[in-house]
Structure formats: structure tokens, C-alpha cells
C-alpha positions as CSV (number, residue, x, y, z in Angstrom):
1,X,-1.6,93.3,15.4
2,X,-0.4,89.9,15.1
3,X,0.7,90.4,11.3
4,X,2.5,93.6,12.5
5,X,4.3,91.9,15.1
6,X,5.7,89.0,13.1
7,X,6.8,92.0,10.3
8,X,8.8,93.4,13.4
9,X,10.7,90.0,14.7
10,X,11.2,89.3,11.1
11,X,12.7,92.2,10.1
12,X,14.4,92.4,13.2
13,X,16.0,88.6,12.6
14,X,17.0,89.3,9.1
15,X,18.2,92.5,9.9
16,X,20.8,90.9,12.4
17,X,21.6,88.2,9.9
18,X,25.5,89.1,9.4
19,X,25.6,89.1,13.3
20,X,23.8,85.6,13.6
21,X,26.1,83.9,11.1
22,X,29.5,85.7,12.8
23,X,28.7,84.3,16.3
24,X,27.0,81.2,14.8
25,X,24.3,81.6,17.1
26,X,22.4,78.7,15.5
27,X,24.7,76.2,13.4
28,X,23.0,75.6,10.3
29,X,22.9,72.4,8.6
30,X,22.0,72.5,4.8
31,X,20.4,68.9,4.0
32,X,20.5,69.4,0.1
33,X,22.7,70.4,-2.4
34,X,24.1,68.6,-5.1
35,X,28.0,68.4,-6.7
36,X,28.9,67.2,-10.0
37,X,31.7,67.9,-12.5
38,X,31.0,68.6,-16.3
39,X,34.4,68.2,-17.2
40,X,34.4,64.7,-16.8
41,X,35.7,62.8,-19.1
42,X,33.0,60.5,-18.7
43,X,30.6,62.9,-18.4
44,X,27.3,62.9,-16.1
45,X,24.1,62.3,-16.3
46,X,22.5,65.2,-15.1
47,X,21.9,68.1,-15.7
48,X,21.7,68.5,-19.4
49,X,24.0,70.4,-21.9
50,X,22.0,72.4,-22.2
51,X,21.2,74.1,-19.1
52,X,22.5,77.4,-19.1
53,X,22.5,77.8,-15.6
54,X,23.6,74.6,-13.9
55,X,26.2,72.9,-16.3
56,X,29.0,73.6,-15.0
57,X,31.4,71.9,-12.6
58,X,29.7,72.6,-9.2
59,X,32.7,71.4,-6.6
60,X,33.8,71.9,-3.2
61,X,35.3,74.9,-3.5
62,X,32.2,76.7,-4.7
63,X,30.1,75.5,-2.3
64,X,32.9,76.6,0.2
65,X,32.0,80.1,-0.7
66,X,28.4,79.6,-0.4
67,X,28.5,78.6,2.9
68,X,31.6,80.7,4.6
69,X,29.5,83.8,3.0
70,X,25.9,82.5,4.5
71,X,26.7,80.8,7.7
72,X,26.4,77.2,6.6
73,X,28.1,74.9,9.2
74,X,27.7,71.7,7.6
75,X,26.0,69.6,4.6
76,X,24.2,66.8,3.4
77,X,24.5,66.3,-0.3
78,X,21.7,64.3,-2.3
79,X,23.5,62.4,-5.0
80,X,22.0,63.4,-8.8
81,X,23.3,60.9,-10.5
82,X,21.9,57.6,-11.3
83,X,24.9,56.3,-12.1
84,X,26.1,54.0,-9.0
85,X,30.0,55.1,-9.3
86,X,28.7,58.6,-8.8
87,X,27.9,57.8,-4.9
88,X,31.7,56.5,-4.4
89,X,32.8,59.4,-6.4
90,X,31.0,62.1,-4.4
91,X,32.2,60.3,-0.6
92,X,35.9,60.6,-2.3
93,X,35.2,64.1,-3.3
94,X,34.5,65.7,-0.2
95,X,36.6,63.3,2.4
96,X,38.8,66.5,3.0
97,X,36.3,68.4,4.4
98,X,34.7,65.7,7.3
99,X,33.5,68.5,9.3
100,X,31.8,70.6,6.4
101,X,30.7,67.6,4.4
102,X,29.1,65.4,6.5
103,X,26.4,63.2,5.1
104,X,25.3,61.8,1.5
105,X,22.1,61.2,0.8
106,X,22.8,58.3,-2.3
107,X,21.6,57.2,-5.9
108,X,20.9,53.5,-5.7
109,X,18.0,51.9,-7.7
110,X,15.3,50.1,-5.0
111,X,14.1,46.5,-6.3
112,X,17.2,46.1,-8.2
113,X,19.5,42.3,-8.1
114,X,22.3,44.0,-7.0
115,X,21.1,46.8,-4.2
116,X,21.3,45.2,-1.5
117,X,25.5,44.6,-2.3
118,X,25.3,48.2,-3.6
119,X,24.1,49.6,-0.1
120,X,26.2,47.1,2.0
121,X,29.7,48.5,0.5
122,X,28.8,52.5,0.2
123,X,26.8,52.0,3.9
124,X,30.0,50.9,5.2
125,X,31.1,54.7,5.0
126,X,29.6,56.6,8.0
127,X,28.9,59.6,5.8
128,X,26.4,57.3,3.8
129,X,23.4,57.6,5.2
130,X,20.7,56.5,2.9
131,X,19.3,57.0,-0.4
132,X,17.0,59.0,-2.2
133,X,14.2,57.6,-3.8
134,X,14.0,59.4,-7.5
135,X,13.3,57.6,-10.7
136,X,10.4,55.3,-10.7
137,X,10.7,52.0,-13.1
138,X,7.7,50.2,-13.9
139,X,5.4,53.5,-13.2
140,X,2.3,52.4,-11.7
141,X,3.0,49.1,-11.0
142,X,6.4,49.6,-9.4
143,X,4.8,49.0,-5.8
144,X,3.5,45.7,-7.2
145,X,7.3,44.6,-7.2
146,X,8.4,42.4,-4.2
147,X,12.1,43.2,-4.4
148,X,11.0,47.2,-4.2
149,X,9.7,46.2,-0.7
150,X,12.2,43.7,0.5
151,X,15.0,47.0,-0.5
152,X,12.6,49.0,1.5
153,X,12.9,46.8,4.7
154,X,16.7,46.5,4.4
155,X,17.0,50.2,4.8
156,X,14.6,50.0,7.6
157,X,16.5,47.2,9.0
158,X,20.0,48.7,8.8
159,X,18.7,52.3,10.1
160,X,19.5,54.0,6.7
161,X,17.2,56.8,5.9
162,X,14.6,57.1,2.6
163,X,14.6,60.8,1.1
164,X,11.7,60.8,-1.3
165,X,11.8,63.2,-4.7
166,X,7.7,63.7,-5.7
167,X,8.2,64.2,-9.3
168,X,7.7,60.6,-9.6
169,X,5.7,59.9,-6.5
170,X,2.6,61.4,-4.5
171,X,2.1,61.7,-0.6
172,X,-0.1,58.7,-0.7
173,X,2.7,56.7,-2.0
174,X,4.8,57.8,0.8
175,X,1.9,57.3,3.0
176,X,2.0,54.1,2.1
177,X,5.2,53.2,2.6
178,X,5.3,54.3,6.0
179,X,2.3,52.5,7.2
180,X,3.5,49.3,5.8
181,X,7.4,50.0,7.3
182,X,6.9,52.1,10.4
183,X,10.7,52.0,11.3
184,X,12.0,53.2,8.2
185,X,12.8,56.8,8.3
186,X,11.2,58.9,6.0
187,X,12.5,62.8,4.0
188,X,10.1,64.1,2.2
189,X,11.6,66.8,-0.2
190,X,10.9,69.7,-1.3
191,X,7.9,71.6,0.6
192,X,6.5,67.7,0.0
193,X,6.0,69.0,-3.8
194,X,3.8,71.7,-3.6
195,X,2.6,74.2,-6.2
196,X,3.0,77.5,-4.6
197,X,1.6,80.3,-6.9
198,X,1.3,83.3,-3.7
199,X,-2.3,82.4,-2.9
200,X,-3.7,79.9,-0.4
201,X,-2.6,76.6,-0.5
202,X,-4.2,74.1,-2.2
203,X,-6.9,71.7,-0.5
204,X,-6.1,69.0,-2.0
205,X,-3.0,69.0,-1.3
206,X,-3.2,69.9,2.1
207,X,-5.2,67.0,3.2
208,X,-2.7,65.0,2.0
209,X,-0.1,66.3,3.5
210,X,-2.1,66.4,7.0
211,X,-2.9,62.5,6.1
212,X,0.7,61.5,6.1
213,X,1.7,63.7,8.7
214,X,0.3,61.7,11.0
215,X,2.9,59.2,10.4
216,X,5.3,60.1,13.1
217,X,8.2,58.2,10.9
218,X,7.5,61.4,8.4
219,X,9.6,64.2,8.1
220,X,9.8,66.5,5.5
221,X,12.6,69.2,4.1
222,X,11.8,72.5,3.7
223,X,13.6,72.8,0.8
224,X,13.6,73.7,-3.2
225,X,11.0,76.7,-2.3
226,X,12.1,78.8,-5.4
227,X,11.9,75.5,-7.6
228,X,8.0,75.1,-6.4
229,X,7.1,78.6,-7.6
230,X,4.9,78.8,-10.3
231,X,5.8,82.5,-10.5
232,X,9.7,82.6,-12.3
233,X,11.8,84.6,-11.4
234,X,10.6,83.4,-8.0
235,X,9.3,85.9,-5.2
236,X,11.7,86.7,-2.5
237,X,9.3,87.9,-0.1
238,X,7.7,85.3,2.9
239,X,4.0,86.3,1.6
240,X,4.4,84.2,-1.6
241,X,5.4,81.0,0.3
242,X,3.8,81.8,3.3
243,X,0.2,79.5,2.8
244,X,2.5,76.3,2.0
245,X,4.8,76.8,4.8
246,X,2.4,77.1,7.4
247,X,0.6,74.2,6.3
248,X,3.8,72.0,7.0
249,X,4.5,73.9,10.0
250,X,0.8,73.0,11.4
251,X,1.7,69.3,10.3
252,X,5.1,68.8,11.3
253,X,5.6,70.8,14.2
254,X,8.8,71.7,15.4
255,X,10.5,67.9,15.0
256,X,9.9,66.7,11.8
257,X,10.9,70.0,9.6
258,X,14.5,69.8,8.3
259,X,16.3,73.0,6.2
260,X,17.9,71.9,2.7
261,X,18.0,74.2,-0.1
262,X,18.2,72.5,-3.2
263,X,21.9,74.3,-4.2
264,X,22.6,75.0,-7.0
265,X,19.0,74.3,-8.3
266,X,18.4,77.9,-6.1
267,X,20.7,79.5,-8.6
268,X,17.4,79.1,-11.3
269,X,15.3,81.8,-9.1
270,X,17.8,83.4,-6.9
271,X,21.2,83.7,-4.9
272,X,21.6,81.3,-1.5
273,X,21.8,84.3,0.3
274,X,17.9,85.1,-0.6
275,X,16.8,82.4,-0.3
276,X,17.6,81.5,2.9
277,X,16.4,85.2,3.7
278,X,12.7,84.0,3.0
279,X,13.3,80.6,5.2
280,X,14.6,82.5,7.9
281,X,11.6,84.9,7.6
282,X,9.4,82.1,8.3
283,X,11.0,80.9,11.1
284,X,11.9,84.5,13.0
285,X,8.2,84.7,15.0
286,X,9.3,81.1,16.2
287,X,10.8,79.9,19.2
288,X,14.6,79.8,19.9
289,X,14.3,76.0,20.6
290,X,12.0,75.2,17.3
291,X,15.0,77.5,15.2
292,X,17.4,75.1,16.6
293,X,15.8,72.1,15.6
294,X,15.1,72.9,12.1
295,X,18.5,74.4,11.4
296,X,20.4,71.6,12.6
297,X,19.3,69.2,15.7
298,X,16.7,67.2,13.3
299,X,18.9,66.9,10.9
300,X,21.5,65.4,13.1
301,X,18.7,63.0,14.7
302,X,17.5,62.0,11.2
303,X,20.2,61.0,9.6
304,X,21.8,59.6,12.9
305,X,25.1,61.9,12.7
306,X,27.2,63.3,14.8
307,X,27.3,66.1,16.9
308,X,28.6,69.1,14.9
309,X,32.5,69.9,15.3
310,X,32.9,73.8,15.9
């Protein structure tokens, strides 16, 4: 009875998903999607030549679409690059659009001489907001380096925010982190890297995720679903996600879950408009105040922005 009742609310929320974007019931805040421009003349480091899908300039006005067609009120963009100009380059890009464009998430190397000069100039920009944590120099030992942790504390200290990529890192190493700096304000990304291949979630996996859960400084994005599937091109139904997500609903709750999708990355195993089909699926059984939170109140909270502008 219970499985037949969630089918009904979430066909019945889909269903009315042109209506909910028209009245903007519930703003939507999408915490992760990346621009770039191939035509540089000084070209970018990511992504490759040779990806069919994603190289090609991906600017302003084609996330403009994206968002005018899905309901997407606002935007935090995670830098790509490596490249340190990139994060000026990206603030300049999208200083049109305040309202739309309202965070970046940076590319700035922690436990490097010159981050802490880095952070202080781009910071100085309200949009900046933090950094993402992505490339890991050093591999196992880069915890063992002093400068990684006194970079760590200066975010902590100036109230900028830590998204963390878990190619290059685990959950323990994010639990660690936010044992040692309980201030510092942690984004896991990415369903906090799980392998979701449609069956029950791993146990493994879910242990750690319970373990630094209990962190209350930990917050992780529901984001990059299609990316995590095993299974390409990847499932549009709920039922294939559905093990994961309620995992990191169990041990996040309703405050510590943040949407991002992961544009144009989505584009690799389906359109925006799916995918946020199978993250609203998830969320249409739940309550009107936990919708609101995840869509856009802990976003604003985490990153410490604004109140939307309608």
C-alpha cells in the first residue's frame, strides 16, 4: 500500500510539473553546473577534444534555455578548470545575470604558496563562495602536508565553503576533515560517490556514509545521479536510484540535502528535463517544507547567499 501510494503522489507531482515551474511554486536552485568555452584561444583544460558530447562552448545563453524551459530560478556553478584565471573568467562571464547566476563554487589548489592571496582577491566577490576540492597532489600523503590544513582553516575561518569531488577522495577523508575543522562547511558531491547499479546499495558504502553523516558540518548534493550509473545510457525511472537516495535521505534528513545536477555532464545519460524528473520523483512522497529546503533554502544557508530575487 505504501509503494502504491508513493506511485500515486509521484505521478501526480510529475504530472503537474509544467504547472509547478509556471507558478514557481518552489524556486529551484541548481548547485552544479559548469561553463567553459572551446573556442578560446587559449583553450581549456577540460574536457578533452575529444569528447563528443561535451566539447563545445557551453555559455550563458545555453544554460538560459535549460533553465527558462525547466524552472531553474538560480545557479551555483563549480569551476572545472584548474587553471586559476578560469575562476575570474567565469565571475566576469556571468556578472549580467546577478539574479540567475548567483554563486561559484572555485578551482584553487589547497596547500599551495600562493592560495591564501588566490582566495583573498576572488573571495572579495560576493558570488565567490568557496572552492571545490578536486585534484589531489601528493596522493596518499597529501593530508600529511601542513599547508593543506592551514588552507583548510582559512576557509573555515573566513566562512567560505569546501565542495568535495570523490574521485580523488573517500568519505573517511571528508570525515576526517570535518572532525579536525568542525566550522568549516562541508559539500559532498555527487550522491557522495556512489555506484548505483539498480540493486540495493552497497554496505560498505553505506556505513560510511552514516559515519560522516553524523558530522552535522556535512552536507551532501544530490547531484551527478546519471554520472553514478553503472548502467549507460542511464535509467530514467526512480527504482534504479532509489536504494542510494534513500540511504542519504535516512542520513541527511531534510537539512543537509542540496539539489545540483552536474549540467552539462547530464547531457552523457540524458536531457535536464529527465533528470530532474527522477529527482523530483524522489522527493514527491515528501513534505512541502523538506521540498523547499532541498530545492533552494539549504542552498541559500550553505553557501551564505542571499535571499532569491523573483
Amino acid at each position: 500500500m505504501k509503494k502504491l501510494i508513493v506511485t500515486v503522489l509521484t505521478s501526480v507531482f510529475l504530472a503537474g510539473c509544467s504547472t509547478y515551474q509556471k507558478k514557481a511554486d518552489i524556486p529551484i536552485i541548481d548547485t552544479h553546473i559548469h561553463l567553459y568555452d572551446t573556442t578560446r584561444p587559449q583553450g581549456l583544460p577540460w574536457p578533452p577534444k575529444d569528447d563528443e558530447v561535451l566539447y563545445r562552448p557551453v555559455l550563458t545563453e545555453h544554460f538560459d534555455k535549460v533553465s527558462d524551459e525547466n524552472g531553474i530560478n538560480a545557479t551555483v556553478i563549480v569551476e572545472a578548470s584548474k587553471w586559476i584565471p578560469d575562476n575570474q573568467w567565469v565571475l566576469d562571464l556571468v556578472k549580467h545575470d546577478p539574479n540567475r547566476y548567483i554563486g561559484l563554487v572555485g578551482s584553487l589548489e589547497i596547500g599551495t604558496p600562493d592560495f591564501k592571496k588566490h582566495l583573498t582577491k576572488l573571495s572579495k566577490d560576493g558570488r565567490y563562495v568557496g572552492i571545490r576540492m578536486r585534484e589531489r597532489p601528493g596522493g596518499d600523503s597529501f593530508f600529511e602536508n601542513e599547508a593543506v590544513w592551514s588552507d583548510l582553516q582559512l576557509l573555515s575561518d573566513r566562512n567560505q565553503t569546501l565542495d568535495v569531488l570523490m574521485f580523488q577522495y573517500s568519505l573517511d577523508d571528508v570525515d576526517m576533515i570535518s572532525k579536525r575543522l568542525p566550522k568549516l562547511k562541508i559539500l559532498i558531491n555527487h550522491v557522495a560517490g556512489a555506484d548505483i547499479e539498480g540493486k540495493p546499495a552497497d554496505p560498505k558504502w553505506i556505513a560510511a556514509v552514516q559515519k560522516v553523516a553524523k558530522n552535522p558540518n556535512v552536507n551532501c548534493k544530490i547531484s551527478g545521479l546519471f554520472q553514478q550509473s553503472h548502467r549507460q545510457p542511464s535509467p530514467r525511472n526512480l527504482s534504479f536510484y532509489q536504494s542510494e537516495l534513500d540511504v542519504l535521505w535516512e542520513a541527511f534528513g531534510e537539512d543537509r540535502l542540496i539539489y545540483g545536477s552536474n549540467w552539462p555532464v547530464t547531457m552523457r545519460g540524458g536531457t535536464y528535463g529527465e533528470y530532474l524528473a527522477v529527482v523530483k520523483g524522489f522527493f514527491a512522497d515528501k513534505s512541502r517544507a523538506a521540498r523547499e529546503k532541498f530545492f533552494f533554502k539549504n542552498a541559500l544557508k550553505f553557501y551564505g547567499l542571499p535571499a532569491l530575487k523573483h
